[in-house]
C-alpha positions as CSV (number, residue, x, y, z in Angstrom):
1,X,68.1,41.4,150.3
2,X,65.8,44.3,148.7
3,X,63.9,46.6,150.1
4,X,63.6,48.3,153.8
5,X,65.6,46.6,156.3
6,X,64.0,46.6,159.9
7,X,61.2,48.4,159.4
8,X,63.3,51.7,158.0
9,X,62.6,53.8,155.2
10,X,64.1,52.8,152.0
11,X,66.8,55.2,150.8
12,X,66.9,57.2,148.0
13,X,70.0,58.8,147.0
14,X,69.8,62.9,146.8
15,X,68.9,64.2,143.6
16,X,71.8,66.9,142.8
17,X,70.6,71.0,141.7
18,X,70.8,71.6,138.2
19,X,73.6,73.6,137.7
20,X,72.8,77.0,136.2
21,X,73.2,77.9,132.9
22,X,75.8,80.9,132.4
23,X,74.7,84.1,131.4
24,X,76.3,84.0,127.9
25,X,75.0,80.5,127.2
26,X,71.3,81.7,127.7
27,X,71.6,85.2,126.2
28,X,73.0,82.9,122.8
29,X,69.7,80.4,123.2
30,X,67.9,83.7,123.8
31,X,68.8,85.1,120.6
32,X,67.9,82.0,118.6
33,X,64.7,82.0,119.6
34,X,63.3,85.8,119.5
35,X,64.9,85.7,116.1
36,X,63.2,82.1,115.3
37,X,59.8,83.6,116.3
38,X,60.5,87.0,114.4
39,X,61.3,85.4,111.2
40,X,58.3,83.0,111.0
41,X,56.0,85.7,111.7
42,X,58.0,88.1,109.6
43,X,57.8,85.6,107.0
44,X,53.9,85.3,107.1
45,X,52.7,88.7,107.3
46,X,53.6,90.0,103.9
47,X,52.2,86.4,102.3
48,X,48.9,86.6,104.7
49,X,48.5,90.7,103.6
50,X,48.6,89.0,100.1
51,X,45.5,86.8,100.8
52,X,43.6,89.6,102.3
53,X,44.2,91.3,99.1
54,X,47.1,93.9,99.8
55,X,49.0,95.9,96.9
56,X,52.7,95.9,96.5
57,X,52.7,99.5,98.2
58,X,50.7,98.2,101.7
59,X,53.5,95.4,101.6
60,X,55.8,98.0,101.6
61,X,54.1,100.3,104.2
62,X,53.9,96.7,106.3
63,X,57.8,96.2,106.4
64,X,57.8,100.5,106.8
65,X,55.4,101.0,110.1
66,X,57.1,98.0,111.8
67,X,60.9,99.1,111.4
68,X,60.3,102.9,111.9
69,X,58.6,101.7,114.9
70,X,61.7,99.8,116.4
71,X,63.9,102.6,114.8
72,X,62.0,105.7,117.2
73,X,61.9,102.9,120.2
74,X,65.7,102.5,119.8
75,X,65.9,106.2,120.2
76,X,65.5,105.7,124.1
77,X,65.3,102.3,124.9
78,X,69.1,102.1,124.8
79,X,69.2,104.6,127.6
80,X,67.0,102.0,129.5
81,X,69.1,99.9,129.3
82,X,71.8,101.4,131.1
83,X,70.0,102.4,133.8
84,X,67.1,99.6,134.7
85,X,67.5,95.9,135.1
86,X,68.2,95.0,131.8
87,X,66.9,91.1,132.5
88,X,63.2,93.0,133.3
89,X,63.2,94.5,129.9
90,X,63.7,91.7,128.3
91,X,61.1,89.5,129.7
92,X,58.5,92.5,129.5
93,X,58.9,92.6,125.7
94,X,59.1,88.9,125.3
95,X,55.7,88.2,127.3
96,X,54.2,91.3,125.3
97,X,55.2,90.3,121.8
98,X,53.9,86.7,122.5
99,X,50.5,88.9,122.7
100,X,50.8,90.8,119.6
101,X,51.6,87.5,117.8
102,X,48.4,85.8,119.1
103,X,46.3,89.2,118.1
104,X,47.8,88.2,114.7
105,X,46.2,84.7,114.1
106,X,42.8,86.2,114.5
107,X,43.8,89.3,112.2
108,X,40.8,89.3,109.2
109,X,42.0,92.6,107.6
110,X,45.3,94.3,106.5
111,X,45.2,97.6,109.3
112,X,45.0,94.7,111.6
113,X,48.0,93.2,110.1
114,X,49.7,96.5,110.1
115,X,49.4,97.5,113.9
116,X,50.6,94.2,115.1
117,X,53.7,93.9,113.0
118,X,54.1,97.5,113.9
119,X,53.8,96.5,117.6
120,X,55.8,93.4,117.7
121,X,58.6,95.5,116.1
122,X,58.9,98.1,118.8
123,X,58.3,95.8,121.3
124,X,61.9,94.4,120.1
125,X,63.4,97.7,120.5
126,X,62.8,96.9,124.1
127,X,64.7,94.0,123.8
128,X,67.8,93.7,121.8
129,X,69.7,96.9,122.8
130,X,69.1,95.1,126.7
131,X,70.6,91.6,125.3
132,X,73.5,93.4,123.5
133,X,74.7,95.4,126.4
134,X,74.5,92.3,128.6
135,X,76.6,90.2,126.8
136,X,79.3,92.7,125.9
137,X,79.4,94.2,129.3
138,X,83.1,93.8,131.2
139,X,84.8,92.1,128.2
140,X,87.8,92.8,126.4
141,X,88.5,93.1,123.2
142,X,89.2,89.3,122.0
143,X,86.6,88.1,124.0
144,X,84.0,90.8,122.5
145,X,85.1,89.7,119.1
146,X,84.7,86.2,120.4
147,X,81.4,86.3,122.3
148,X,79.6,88.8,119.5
149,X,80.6,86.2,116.5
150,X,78.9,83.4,118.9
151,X,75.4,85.3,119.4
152,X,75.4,86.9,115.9
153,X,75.9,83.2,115.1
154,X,72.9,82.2,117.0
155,X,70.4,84.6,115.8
156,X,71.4,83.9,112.3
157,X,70.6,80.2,113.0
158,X,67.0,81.3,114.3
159,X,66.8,83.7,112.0
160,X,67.4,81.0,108.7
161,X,65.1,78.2,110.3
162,X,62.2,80.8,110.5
163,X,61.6,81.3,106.8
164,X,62.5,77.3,106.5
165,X,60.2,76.4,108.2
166,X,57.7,79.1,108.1
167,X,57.3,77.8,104.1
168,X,56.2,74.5,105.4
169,X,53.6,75.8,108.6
170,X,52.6,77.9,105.9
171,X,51.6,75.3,103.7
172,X,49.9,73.7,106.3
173,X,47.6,76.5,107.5
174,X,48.5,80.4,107.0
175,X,48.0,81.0,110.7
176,X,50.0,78.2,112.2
177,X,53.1,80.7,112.0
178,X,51.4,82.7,114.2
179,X,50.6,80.4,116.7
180,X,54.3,78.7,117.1
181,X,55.3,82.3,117.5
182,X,53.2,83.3,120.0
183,X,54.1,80.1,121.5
184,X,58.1,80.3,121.4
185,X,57.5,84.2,122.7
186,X,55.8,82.7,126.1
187,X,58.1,80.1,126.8
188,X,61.1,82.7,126.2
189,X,59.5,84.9,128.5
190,X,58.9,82.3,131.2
191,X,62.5,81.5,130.8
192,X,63.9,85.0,132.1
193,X,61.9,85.3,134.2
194,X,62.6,82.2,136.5
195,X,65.7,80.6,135.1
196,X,68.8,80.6,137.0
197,X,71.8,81.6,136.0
198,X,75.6,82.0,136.8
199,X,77.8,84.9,135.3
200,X,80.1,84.4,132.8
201,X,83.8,84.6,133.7
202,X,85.0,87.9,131.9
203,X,87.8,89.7,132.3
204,X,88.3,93.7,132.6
205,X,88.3,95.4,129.7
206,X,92.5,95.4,128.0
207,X,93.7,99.3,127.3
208,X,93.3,100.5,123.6
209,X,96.2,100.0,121.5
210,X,98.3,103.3,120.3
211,X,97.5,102.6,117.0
212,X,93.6,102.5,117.7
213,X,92.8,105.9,119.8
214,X,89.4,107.0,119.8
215,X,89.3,109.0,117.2
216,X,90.0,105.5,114.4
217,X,86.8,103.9,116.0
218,X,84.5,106.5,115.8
219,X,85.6,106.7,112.1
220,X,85.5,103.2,111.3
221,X,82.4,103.4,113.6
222,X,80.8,105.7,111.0
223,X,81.6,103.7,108.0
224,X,80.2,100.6,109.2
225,X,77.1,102.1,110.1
226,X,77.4,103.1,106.1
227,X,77.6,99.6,104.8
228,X,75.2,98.3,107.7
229,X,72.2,100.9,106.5
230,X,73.5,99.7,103.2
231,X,72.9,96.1,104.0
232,X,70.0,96.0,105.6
233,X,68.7,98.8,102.9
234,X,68.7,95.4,100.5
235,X,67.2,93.4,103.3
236,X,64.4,95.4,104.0
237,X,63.2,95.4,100.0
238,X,64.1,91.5,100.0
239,X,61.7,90.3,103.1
240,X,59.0,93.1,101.9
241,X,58.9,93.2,98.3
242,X,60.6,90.4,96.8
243,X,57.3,87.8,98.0
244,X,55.3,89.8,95.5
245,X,57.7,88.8,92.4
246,X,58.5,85.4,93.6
247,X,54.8,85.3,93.1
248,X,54.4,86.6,89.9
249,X,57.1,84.1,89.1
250,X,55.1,81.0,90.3
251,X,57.6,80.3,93.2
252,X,56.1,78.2,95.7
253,X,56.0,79.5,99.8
254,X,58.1,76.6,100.4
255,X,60.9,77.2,97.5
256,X,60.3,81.2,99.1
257,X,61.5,80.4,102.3
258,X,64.2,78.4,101.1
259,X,65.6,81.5,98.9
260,X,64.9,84.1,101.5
261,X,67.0,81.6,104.2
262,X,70.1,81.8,101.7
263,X,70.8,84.8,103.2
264,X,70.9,84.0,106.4
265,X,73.6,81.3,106.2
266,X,75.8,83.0,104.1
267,X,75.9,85.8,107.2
268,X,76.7,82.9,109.4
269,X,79.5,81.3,107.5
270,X,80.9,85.2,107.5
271,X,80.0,85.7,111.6
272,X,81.5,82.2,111.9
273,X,84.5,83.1,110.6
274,X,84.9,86.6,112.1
275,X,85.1,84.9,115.2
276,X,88.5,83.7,114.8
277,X,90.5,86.5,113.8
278,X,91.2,90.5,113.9
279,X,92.1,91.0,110.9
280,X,89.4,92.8,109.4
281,X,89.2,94.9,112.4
282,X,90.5,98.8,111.3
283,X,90.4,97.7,107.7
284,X,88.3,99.1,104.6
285,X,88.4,96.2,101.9
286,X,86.6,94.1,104.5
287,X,83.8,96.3,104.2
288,X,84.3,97.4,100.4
289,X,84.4,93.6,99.1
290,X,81.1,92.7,100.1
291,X,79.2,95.8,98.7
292,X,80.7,94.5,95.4
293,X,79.7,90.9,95.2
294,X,75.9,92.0,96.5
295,X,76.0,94.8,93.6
296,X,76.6,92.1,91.2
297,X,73.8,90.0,93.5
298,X,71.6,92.9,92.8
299,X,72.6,92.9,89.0
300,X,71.8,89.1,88.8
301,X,67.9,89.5,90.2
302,X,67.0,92.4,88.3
303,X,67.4,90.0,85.1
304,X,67.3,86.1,86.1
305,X,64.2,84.3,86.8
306,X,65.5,80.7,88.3
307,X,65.3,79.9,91.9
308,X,68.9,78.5,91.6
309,X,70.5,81.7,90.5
310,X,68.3,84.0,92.5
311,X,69.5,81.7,95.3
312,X,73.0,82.5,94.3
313,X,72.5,86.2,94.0
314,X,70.8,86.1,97.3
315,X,74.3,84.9,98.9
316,X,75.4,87.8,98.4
317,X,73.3,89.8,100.7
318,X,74.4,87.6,103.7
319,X,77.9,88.3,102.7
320,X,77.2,91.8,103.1
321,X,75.2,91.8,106.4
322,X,77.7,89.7,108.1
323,X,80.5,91.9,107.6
324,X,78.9,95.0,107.7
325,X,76.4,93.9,110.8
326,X,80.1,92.5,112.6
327,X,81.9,95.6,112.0
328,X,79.1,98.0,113.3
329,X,78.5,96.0,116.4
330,X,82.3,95.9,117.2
331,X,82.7,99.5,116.7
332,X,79.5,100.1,118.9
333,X,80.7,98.5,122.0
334,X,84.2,98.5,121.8
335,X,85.8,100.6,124.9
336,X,82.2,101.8,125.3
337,X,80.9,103.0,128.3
338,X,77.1,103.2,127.5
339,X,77.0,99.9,125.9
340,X,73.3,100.1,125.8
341,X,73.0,103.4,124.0
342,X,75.5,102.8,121.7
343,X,74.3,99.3,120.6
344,X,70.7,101.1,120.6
345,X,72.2,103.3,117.8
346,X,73.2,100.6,116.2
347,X,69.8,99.2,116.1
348,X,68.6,102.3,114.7
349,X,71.1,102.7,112.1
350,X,70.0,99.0,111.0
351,X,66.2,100.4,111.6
352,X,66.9,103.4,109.1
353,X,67.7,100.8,106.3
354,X,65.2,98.5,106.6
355,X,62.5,101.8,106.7
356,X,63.6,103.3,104.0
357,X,63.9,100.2,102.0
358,X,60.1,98.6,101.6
359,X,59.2,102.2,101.4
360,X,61.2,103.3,98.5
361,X,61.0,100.1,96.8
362,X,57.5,100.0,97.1
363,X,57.0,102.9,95.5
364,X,59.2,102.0,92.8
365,X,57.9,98.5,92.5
366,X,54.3,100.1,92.0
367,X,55.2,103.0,89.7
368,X,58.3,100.8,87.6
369,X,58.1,97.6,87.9
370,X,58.8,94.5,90.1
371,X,62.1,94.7,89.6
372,X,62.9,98.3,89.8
373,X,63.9,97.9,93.6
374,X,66.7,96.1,93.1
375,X,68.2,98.6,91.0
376,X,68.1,101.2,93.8
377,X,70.1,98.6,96.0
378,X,73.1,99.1,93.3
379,X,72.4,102.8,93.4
380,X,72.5,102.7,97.1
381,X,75.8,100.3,97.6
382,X,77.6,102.0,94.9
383,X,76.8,105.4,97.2
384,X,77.9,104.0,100.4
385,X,81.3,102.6,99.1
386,X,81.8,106.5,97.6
387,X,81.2,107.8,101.1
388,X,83.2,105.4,102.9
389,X,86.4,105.7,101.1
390,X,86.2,109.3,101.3
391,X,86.3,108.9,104.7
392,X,89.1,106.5,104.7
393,X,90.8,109.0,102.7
394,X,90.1,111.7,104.8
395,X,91.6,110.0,107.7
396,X,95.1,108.5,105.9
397,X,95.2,112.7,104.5
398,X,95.0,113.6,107.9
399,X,97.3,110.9,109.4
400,X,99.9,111.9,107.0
401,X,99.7,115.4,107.7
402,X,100.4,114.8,111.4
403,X,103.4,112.3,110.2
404,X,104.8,115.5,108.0
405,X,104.5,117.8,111.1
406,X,105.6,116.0,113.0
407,X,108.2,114.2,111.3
408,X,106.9,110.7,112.7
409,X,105.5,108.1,109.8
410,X,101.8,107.1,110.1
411,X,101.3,103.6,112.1
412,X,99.9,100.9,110.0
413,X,96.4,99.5,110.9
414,X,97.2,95.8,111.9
415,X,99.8,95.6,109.8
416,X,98.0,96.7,106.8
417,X,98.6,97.2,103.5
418,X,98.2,100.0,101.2
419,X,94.6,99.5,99.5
């Protein structure tokens, strides 16, 4: 028979706590979502500064003011977090971007368009150098190359859904980026603030192998921060300048955010792949390669005008950024004390190309032409790949100098081959 027996209270069973999420798990969802918010707002700004009747050099200066601003912040919020609760400093710049994102829906002019995507981008300066560190802290060095691939993975993903659908919201009202923005950037804040979590199971930190000492990473350090300022050099004139010749071209928003998220899954498929192997780890074609195909990329939209091709030549800038990006982060944290400050130059090195990008090509694109930018970027790649084979050079003269002092043959990087 149902119900109380006796007069008693009817039973319930006990509802079991919610087991916590672990650390890694939330820092990945994290990641997704500050870069979901970024990219739809990044991707409405330059289109809304259109509207309001801005020039190819104010969309330049735009994409300029913002990443020098989280470039200088980099310079000493990397220090912050090694030394104060890195969780805090993530919530504070999550709770105050979801501000500056809201300032933006009401923004009427371009200067008001200008100081809040200079203030959201500092505010992230705050922000990823504190995530970084977290999630590389304590592990060793498969499991860095393991949990790295999975959150580079993950902010690619927000990242590439934040221009696809920013094309549609935009379609629907020009504001209604803005909003969903702001309103991702609260409930992310909320979330670290009061979400409970368990820590990851990470091991201490494996010795460095004899054939890595210090001295090959801070090389190899040096020439992925080349290819990454290289990289994100073409990114920076992509997001910034390209909008203005898509719309001389009579590309739709919608088609625009579907080009500009090409891209982003191409560096996915790379960070996806990184994930499962060393291999390109103390190598030089890994990085080489990729500044090739996104020269030829380059080549391709300085003459085509279909979406399909400009798609294709667009691939090859995720190719690049999720070697180069991969690389550079590695050699940033790996046997790293100050993970923070390291992963905050980084940053900064990835800051540097996306400043110097709208600017330049801004000017250019004013001066030149439209397309005039994306002749720099071969100019620039072709540079970088100069400078990073000297250095590769410089090391295997070197290496082969000890060997012939010493009378000991130079040990092979992972088993490579000459190149």
């Amino acid at each position: 028979m149902d119900g109380p027996v006796n007069g008693s209270k009817p039973f319930h069973p006990p509802i079991p706590p919610l087991t916590p999420m672990r650390t890694d798990h939330f820092l990945f969802i994290t990641a997704f979502t500050m870069d979901f918010c970024t990219a739809l707002v990044s991707f409405a700004v330059p289109l809304v500064a259109l509207s309001l009747g801005a020039s190819i050099v104010e969309l330049g200066l735009i994409g300029t003011t913002g990443t020098l601003a989280f470039t200088l912040a980099c310079s000493f919020t990397g220090k912050l977090a090694d030394r104060y609760d890195r969780r805090r400093l993530m919530g504070i710049s999550s709770i105050a971007t979801a501000i500056v994102f809201m300032s933006l829906i009401f923004a009427s002019s371009f200067w008001e368009l200008l100081i809040g995507a200079t203030l959201g981008w500092g505010l992230m300066a705050l922000f990823w150098p504190a995530l970084q560190a977290t999630l590389a802290e304590g592990r060793n060095r498969a499991q860095l190359v393991k949990s790295l691939g999975m959150f580079n993975m993950f902010w690619t993903i927000g990242f590439m859904c934040g221009p696809l659908f920013g094309g549609y919201l935009y379609a629907i009202h020009p504001r209604l980026t803005f909003t969903v923005g702001m309103a991702g950037m609260a409930l992310l804040s909320l979330a670290i603030f009061f979400m409970r979590f368990k820590p990851a199971d990470v091991q201490k930190e494996e010795p460095l192998p004899d054939t890595h000492k210090s001295g090959d990473t801070a090389r190899f350090r040096t020439m992925a921060w080349i290819a990454s300022f290289s990289a994100f050099f073409m990114v920076g004139i992509l997001n910034n300048q390209f909008p203005k010749l898509a719309a001389e071209l009579l590309i739709r928003p919608e088609v625009l955010g579907v080009l500009l998220a090409i891209p982003r899954f191409a560096q996915f498929l790379v960070f996806l792949l990184i994930r499962y192997t060393t291999r390109w780890q103390f190598r030089l074609m890994p990085l080489i390669i990729p500044q090739i195909c996104a020269i030829i990329g380059m080549v391709i939209v300085t003459t085509q005008d279909t979406p399909m091709v400009l798609g294709l030549a667009f691939g090859t800038i995720g190719l690049l950024v999720g070697a180069s990006f991969s690389a550079s982060q590695f050699y940033s944290f790996f046997q790293e004390e100050r993970k923070g400050e390291r992963g905050a130059r980084n940053e900064m090195i990835i800051g540097m190309g996306m400043v110097s990008g709208p600017f330049v090509g801004g000017l250019l694109a004013q001066n030149v032409g439209l397309r005039a930018p994306y002749v720099l970027c071969c100019v620039v790649l072709a540079t970088a790949m100069l400078l990073e084979y000297r250095l590769y050079r410089k090391k295997v003269r070197n290496d082969e100098a000890r060997s012939d002092t010493s009378g000991f043959q130079r040990p092979a990087y992972n088993n490579e081959t000459p190149e």
